[in-house]
Each structure stands twice: as C-alpha cells, then as structure tokens.
Backbone as CSV, one residue per row, in Angstrom:
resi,resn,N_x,N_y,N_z,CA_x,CA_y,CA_z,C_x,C_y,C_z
1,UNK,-9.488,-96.004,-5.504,-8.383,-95.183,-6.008,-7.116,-95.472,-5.211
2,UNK,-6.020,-95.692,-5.636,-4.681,-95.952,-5.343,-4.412,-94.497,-4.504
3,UNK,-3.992,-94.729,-3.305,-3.496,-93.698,-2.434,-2.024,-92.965,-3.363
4,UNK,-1.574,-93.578,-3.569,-0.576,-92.960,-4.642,-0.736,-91.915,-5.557
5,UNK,-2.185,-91.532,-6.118,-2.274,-91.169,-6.978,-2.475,-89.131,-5.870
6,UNK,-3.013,-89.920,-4.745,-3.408,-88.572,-4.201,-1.531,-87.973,-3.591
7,UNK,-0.653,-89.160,-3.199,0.663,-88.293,-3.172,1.139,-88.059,-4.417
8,UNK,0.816,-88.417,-5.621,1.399,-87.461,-6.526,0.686,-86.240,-6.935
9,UNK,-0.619,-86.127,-6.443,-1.458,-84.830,-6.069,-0.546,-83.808,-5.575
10,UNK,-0.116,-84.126,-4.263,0.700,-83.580,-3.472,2.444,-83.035,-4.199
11,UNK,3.030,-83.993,-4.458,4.114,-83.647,-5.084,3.865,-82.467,-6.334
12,UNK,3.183,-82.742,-7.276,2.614,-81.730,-8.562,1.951,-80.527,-7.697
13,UNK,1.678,-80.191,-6.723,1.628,-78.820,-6.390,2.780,-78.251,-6.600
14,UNK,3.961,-78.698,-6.097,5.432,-78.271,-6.176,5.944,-77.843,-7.659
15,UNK,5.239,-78.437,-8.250,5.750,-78.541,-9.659,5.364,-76.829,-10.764
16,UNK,4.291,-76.425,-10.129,3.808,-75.338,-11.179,4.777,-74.507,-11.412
17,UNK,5.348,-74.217,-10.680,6.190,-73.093,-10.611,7.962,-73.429,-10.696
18,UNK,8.368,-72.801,-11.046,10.054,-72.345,-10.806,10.696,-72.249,-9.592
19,UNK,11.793,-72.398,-9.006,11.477,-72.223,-7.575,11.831,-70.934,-7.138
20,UNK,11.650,-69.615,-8.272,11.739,-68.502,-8.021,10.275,-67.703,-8.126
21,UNK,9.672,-69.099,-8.036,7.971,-68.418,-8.255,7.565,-67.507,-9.559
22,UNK,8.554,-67.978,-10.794,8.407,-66.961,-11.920,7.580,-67.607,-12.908
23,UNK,6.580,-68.667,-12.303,5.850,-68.885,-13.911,5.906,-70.582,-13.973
24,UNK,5.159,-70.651,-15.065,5.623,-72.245,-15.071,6.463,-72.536,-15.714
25,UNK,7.521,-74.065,-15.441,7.971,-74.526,-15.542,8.028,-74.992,-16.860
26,UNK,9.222,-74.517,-18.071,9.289,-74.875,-18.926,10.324,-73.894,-20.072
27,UNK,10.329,-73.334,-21.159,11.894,-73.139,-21.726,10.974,-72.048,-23.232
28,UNK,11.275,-71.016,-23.225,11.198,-70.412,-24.323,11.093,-70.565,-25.877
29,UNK,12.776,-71.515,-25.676,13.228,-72.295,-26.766,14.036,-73.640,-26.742
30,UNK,13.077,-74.577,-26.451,13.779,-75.905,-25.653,14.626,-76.869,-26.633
31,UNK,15.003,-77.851,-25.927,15.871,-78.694,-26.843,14.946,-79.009,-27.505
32,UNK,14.156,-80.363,-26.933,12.807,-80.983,-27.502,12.307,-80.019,-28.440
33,UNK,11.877,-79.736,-29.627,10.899,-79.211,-30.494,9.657,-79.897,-30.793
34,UNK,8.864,-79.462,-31.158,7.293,-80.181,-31.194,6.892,-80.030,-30.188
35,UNK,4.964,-80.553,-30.496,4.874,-80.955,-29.527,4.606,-82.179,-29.590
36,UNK,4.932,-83.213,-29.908,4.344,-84.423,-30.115,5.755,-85.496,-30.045
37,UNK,6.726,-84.988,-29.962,8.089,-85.585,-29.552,8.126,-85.048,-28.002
38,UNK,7.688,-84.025,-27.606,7.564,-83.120,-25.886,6.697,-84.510,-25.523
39,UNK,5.099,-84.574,-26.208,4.568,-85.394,-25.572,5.102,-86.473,-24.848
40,UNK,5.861,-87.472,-25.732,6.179,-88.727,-25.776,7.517,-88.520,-24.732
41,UNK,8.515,-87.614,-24.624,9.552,-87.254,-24.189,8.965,-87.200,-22.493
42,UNK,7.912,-86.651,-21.674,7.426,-86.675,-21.170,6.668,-87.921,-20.451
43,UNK,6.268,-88.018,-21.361,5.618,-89.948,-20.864,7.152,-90.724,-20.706
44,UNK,7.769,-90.421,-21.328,8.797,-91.092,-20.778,9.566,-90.977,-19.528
45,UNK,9.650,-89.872,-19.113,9.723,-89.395,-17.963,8.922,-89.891,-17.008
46,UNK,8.164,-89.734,-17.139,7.114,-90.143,-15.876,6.667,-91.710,-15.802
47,UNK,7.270,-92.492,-16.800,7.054,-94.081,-16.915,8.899,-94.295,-15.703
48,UNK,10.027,-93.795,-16.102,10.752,-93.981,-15.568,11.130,-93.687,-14.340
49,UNK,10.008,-92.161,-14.277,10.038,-91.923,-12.574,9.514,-92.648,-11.330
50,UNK,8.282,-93.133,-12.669,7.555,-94.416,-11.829,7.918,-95.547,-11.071
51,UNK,8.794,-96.270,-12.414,9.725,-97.455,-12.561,10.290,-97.144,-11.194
52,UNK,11.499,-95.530,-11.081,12.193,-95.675,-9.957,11.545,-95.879,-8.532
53,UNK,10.066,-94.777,-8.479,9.235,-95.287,-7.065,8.946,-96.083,-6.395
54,UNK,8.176,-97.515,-7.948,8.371,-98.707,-7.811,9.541,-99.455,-7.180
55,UNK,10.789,-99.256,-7.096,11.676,-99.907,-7.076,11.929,-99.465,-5.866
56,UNK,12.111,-98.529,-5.558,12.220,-97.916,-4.027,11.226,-98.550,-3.025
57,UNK,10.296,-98.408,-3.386,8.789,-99.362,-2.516,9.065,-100.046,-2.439
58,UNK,9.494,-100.994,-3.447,9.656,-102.448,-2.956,10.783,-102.598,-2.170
59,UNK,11.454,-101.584,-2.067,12.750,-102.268,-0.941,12.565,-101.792,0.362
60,UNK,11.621,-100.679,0.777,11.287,-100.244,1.641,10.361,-100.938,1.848
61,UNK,9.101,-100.787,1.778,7.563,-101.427,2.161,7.577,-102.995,1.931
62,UNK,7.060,-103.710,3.076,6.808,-105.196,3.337,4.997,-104.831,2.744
63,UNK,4.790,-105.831,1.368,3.496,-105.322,0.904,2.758,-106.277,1.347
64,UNK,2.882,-107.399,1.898,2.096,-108.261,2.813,2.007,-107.499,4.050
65,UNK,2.424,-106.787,4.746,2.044,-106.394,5.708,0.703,-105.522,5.484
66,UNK,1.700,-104.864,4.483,0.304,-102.863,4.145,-0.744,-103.652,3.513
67,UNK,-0.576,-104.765,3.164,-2.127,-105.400,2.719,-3.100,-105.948,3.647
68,UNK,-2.132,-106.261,4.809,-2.785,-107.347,5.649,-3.397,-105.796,6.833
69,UNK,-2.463,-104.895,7.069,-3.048,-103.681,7.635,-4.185,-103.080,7.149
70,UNK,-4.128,-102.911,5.902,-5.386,-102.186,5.423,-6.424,-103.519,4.997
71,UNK,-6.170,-104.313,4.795,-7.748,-105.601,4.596,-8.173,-105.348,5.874
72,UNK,-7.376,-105.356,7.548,-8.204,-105.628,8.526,-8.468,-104.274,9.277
73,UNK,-8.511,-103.226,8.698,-9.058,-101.752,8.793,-10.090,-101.395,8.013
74,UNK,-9.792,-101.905,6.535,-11.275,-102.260,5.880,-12.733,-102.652,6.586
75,UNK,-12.075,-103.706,7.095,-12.988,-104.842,7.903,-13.658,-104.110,8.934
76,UNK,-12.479,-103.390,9.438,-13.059,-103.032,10.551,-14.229,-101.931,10.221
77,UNK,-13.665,-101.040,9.631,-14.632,-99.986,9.200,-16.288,-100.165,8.666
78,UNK,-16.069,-101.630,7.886,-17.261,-101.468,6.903,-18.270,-102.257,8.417
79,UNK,-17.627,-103.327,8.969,-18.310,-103.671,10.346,-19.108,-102.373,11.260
80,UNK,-18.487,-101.807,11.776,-18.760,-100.564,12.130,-19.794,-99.242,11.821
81,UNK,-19.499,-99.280,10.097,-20.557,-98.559,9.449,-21.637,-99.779,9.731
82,UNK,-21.549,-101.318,9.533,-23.181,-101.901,9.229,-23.601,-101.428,10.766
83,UNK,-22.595,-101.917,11.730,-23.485,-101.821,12.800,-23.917,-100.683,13.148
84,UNK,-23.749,-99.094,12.366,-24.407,-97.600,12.787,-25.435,-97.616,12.012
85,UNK,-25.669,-98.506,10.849,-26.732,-98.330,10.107,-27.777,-99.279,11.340
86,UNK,-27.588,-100.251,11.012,-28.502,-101.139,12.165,-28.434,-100.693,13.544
87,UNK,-28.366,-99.836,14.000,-28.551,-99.324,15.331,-28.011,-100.414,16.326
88,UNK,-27.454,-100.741,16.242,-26.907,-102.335,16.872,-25.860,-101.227,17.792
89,UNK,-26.159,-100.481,19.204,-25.140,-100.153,20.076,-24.057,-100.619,20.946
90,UNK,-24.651,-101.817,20.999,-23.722,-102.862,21.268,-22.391,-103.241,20.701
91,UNK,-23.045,-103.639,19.427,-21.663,-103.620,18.576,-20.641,-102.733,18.233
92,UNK,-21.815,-101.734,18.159,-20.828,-100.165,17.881,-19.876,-100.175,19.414
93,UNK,-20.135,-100.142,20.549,-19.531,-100.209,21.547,-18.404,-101.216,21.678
94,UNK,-18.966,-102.410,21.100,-17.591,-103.159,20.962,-16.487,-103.218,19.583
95,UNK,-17.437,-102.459,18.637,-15.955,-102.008,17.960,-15.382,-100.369,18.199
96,UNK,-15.794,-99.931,18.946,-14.734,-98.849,19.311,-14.044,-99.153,20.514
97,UNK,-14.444,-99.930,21.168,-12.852,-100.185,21.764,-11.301,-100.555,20.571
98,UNK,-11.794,-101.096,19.730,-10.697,-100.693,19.034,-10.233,-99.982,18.236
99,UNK,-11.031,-98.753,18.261,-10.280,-97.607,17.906,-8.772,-97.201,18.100
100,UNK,-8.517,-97.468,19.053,-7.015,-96.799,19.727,-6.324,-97.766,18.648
101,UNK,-6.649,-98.840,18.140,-5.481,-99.751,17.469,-5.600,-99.904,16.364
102,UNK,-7.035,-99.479,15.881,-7.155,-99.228,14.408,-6.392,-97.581,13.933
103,UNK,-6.264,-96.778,14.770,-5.745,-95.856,14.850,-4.114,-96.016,14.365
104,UNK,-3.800,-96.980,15.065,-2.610,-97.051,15.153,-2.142,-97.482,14.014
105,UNK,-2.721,-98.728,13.494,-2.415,-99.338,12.084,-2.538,-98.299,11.181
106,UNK,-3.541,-97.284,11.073,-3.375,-96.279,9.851,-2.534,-95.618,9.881
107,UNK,-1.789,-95.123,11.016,-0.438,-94.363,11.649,0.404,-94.811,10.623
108,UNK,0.304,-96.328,11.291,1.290,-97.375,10.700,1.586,-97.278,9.089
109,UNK,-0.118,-97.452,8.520,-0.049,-97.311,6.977,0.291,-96.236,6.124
110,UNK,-0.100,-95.147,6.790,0.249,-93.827,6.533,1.996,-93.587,6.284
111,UNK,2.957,-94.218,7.677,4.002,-93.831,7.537,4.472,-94.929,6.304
112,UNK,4.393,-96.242,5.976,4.934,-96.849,5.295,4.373,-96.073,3.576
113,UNK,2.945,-95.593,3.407,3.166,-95.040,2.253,4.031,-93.933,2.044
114,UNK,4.497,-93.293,3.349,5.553,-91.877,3.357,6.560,-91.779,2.818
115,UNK,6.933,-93.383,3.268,8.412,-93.734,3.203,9.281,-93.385,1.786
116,UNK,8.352,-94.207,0.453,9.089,-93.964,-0.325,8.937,-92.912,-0.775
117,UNK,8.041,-92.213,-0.297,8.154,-90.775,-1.281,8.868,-89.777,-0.408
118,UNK,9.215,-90.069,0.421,10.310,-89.122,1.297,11.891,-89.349,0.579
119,UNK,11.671,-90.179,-0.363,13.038,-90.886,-0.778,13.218,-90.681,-1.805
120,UNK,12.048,-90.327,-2.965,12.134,-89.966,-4.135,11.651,-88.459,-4.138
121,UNK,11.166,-88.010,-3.492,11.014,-86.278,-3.755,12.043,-85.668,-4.249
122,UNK,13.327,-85.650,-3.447,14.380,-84.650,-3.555,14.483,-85.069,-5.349
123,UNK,14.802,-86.386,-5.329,15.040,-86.404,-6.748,14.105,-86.087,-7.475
124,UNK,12.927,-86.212,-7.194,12.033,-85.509,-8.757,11.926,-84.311,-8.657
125,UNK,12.304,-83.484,-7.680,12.453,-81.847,-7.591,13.385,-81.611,-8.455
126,UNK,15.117,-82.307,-8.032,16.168,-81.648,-8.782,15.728,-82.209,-10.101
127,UNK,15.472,-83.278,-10.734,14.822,-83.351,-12.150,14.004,-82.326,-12.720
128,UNK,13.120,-82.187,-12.105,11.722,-81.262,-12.461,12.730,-79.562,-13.007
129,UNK,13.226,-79.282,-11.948,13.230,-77.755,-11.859,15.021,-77.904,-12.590
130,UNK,15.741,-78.932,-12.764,17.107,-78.663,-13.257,17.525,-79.327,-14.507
131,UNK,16.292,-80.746,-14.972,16.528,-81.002,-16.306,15.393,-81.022,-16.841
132,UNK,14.696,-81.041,-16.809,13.745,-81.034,-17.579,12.975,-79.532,-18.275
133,UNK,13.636,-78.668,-17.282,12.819,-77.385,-18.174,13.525,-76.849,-19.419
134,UNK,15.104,-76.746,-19.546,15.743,-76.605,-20.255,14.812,-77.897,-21.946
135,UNK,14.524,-78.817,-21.324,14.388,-79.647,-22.749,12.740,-79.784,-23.343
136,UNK,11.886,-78.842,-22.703,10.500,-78.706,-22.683,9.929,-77.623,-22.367
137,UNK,9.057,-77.052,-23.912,8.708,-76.113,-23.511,7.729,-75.832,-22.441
138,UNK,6.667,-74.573,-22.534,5.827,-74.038,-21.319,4.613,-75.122,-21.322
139,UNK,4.238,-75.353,-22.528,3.343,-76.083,-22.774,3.493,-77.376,-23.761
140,UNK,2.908,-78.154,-23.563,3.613,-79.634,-24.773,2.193,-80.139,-25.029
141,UNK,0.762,-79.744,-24.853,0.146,-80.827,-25.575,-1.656,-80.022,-25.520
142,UNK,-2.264,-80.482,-26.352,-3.711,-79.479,-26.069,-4.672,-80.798,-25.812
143,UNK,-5.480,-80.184,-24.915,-6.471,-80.467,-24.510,-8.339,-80.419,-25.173
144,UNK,-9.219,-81.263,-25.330,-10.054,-80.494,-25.966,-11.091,-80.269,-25.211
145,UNK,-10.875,-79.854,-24.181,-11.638,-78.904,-22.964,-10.492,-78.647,-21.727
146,UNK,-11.099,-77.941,-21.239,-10.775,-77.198,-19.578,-10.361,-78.293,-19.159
147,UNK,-8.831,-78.788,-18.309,-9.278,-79.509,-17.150,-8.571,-78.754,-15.777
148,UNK,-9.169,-77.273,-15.541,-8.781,-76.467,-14.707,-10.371,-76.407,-13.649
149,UNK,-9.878,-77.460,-13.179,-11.505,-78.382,-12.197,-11.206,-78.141,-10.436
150,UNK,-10.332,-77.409,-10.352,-10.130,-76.759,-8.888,-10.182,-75.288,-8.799
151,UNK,-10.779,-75.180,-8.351,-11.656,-73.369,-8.698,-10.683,-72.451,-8.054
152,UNK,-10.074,-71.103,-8.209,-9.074,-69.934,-7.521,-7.815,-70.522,-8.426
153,UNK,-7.909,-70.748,-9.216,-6.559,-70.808,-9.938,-5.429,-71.118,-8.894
154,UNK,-5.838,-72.360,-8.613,-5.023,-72.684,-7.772,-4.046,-73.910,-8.413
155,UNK,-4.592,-74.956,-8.937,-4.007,-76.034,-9.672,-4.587,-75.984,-10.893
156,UNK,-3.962,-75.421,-12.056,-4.184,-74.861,-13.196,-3.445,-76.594,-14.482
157,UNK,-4.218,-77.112,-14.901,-3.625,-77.688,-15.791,-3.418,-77.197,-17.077
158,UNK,-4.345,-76.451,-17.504,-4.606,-75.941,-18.911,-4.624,-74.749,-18.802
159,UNK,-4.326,-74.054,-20.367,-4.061,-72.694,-20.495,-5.422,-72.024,-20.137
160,UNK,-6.173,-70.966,-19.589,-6.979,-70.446,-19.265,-7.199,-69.217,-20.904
161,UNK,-8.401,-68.653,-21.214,-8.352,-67.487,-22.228,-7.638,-66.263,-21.745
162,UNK,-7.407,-65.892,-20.009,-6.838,-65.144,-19.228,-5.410,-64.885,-19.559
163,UNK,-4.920,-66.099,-19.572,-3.502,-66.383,-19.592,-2.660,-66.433,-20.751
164,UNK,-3.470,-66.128,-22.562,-3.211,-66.295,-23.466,-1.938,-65.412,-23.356
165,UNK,-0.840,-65.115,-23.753,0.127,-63.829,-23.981,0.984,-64.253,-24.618
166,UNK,0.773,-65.359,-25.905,1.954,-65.343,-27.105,3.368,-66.147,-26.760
167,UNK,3.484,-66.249,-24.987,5.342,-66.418,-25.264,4.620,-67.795,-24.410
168,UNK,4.657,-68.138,-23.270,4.085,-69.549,-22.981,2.641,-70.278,-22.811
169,UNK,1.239,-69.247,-23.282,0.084,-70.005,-23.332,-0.320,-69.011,-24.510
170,UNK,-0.264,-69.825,-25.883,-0.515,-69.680,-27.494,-2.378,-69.956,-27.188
171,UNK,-2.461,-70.753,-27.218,-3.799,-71.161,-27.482,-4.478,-71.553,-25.882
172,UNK,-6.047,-71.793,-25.898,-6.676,-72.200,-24.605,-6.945,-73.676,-24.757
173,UNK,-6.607,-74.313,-23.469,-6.610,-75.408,-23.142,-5.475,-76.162,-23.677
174,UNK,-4.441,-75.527,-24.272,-3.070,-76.250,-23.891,-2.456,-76.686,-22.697
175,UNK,-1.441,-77.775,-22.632,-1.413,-78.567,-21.269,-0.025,-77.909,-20.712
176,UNK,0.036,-78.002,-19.846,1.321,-77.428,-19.242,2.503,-78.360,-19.347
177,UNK,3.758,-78.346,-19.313,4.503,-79.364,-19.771,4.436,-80.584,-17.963
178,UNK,4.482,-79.449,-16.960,4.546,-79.965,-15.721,2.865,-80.884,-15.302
179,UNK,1.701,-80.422,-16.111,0.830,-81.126,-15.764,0.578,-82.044,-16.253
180,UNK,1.244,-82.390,-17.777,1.079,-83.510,-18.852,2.195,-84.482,-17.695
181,UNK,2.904,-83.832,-17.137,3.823,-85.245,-16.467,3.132,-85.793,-15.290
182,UNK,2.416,-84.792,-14.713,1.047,-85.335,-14.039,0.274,-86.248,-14.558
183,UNK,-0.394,-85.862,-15.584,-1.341,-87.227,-16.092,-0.417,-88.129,-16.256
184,UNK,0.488,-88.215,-17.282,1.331,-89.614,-17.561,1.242,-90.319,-16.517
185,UNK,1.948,-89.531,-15.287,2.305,-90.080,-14.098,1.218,-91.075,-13.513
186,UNK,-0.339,-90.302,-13.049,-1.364,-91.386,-12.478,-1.349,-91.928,-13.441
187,UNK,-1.669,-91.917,-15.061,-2.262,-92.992,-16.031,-0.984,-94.097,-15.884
188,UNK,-0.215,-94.083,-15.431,0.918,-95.196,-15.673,1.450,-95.542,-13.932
189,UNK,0.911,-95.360,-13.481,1.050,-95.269,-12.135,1.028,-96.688,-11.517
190,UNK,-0.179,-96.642,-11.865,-1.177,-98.188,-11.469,-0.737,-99.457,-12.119
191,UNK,-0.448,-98.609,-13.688,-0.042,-100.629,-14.332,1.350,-100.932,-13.684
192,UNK,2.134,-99.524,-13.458,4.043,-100.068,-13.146,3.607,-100.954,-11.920
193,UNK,3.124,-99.962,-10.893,2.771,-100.617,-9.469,2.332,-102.156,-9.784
194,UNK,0.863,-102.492,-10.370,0.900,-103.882,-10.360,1.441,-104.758,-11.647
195,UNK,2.330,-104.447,-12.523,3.789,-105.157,-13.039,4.603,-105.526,-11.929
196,UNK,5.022,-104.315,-11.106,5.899,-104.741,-10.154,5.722,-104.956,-9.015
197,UNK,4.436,-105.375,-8.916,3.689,-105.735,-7.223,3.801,-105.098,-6.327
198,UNK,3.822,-103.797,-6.288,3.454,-103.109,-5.262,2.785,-102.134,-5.040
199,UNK,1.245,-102.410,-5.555,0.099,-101.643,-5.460,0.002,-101.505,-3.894
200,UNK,-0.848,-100.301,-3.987,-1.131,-99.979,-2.717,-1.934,-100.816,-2.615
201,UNK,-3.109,-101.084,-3.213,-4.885,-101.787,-3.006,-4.399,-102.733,-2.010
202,UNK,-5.796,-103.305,-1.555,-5.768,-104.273,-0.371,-6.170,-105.658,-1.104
203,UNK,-6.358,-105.507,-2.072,-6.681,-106.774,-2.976,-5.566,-107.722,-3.688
C-alpha cells in the first residue's frame, strides 16, 4: 500500500466537518444539482488535487533517493526478521547495530513524505471548507452497503439509519460529498503518482 494513501487518511479526518463543527460538509441547495454531475464534479476535484500533489513532490522529493532509502530498509528489515525466525543471534546482533541508522533513514523518509503535504494542506482546507461546499450537496452518491468500517462513529463514510433526517442523509448508505472525494482521491492516487513518477513504492 502506497504510504500516501494513509496521509490522505489523515488529511480526510479534517474534512467531516465544517470548521464550526456543525455537520458535514456540504450545501442545502448547491450549485451542482444531481447526483451524478456531483459525482463526476468531485472526481474531478480530487484527479486535480492529485495532479497538484504530484507536482509539488516532484519538486520537493529526490525519488531516487526515497527509493534507494526505503529498498535498503526493506532489506534491512526482511534480513533481520529471517535471522529472528532462524534463531541465528549472531546475526540478529549484527544487524542491530544498525538500528541507530536505519532509524535514521526512516526519520529521513518520514520527513521527505511530510514535505509535500505540509505544502498542500493549507490549500485543500481553504478548497474543502470555502469552495467546494457551496457547489455540493451533503451527500452526492449511494453506496450499496455500509462502508462505515471504523467502529464509534468516528470516520463515518455513509449515511447511517441513525442519521436519516430528510435535510442532509435522505436515504442509508449514501456517500458523503467529503468522503466520495476520499475515495476518488486513493482510487486515482496511485495511477497520477506513477504517470508522473513519483510513487512512493520502492519498486
């Protein structure tokens, strides 16, 4: 799995809400009508937000490096696991001496995946919460099951039977307009990244 997919995990927490904590994110009576022009209006969004991440990465992140960091942390790791399976203490002893520097390289990898999303947040916030709700309603697309798969109603994609009340969740298992830009987002995530070469993978 593309580490990317788990910071846009992260970013879409931000997203449920308003930033007055009043609900989700989305418009009574929006520009967009339908839902099937919302859909597509949406994927578009999130193909172009992509595009911009992409483009930011690549001017920030050296991807020969974050490849060549994480192939020889790979290495190191899966070495490490054979030698705990094989009881081989020896080896285990001589690969934790380099701990302190395998340490360091993930530091390393960690901050270079930071980078661009420290650079594109602000902007997909002021997007999220200043154009896009006005042009999309509460909900834009149905689902044909639950995918409310994190238990305490905590990250809610779909309308719950709880939550039915006529003005923004009509039916159950409608998608939220903010979580449909979620999916778009990982499902298109991966091809922009390797179109424009800068997958995270080590491959």
């Amino acid at each position: 799995m593309e580490p990317i997919i788990i910071l846009q995990l992260l970013q879409s927490v931000f997203l449920q809400t308003d930033l007055l904590n009043r609900g989700p994110l989305g418009s009574a009576d929006p520009i967009v009508k339908g839902m099937i022009p919302a859909m597509f209006g949406i994927i578009g969004f999130a193909v172009l937000l992509n595009l911009f991440n992409a483009v930011v990465r690549k001017k920030l992140v050296d991807p020969d490096k974050l490849k060549r960091i994480m192939r020889e942390t790979k290495a190191w790791q899966k070495e490490r696991m054979s030698a705990f399976r094989a009881k081989d203490i020896e080896k285990q002893a001589e690969l934790n001496k380099k701990s302190a520097y395998m340490s360091k390289l993930n530091q390393e990898m960690m901050q270079m995946n930071m980078r661009p999303m420290m650079i594109t947040f602000v902007p997909l916030m002021l997007i999220f919460y200043l154009v896009l709700p006005p042009l999309f309603s509460y909900t834009v697309a149905m689902s044909p099951i639950p995918l409310n798969v994190i238990p305490g109603n905590f990250f809610e994609l779909t309308c719950s039977a709880e939550k039915i009340d006529g003005k923004i969740c009509k039916n159950v298992n409608e998608v939220y307009f903010w979580a449909w830009y979620f999916l778009g987002s990982i499902t298109f995530s991966g091809i922009i990244m390797k179109l424009t070469k800068t997958s995270m993978s080590s491959d």
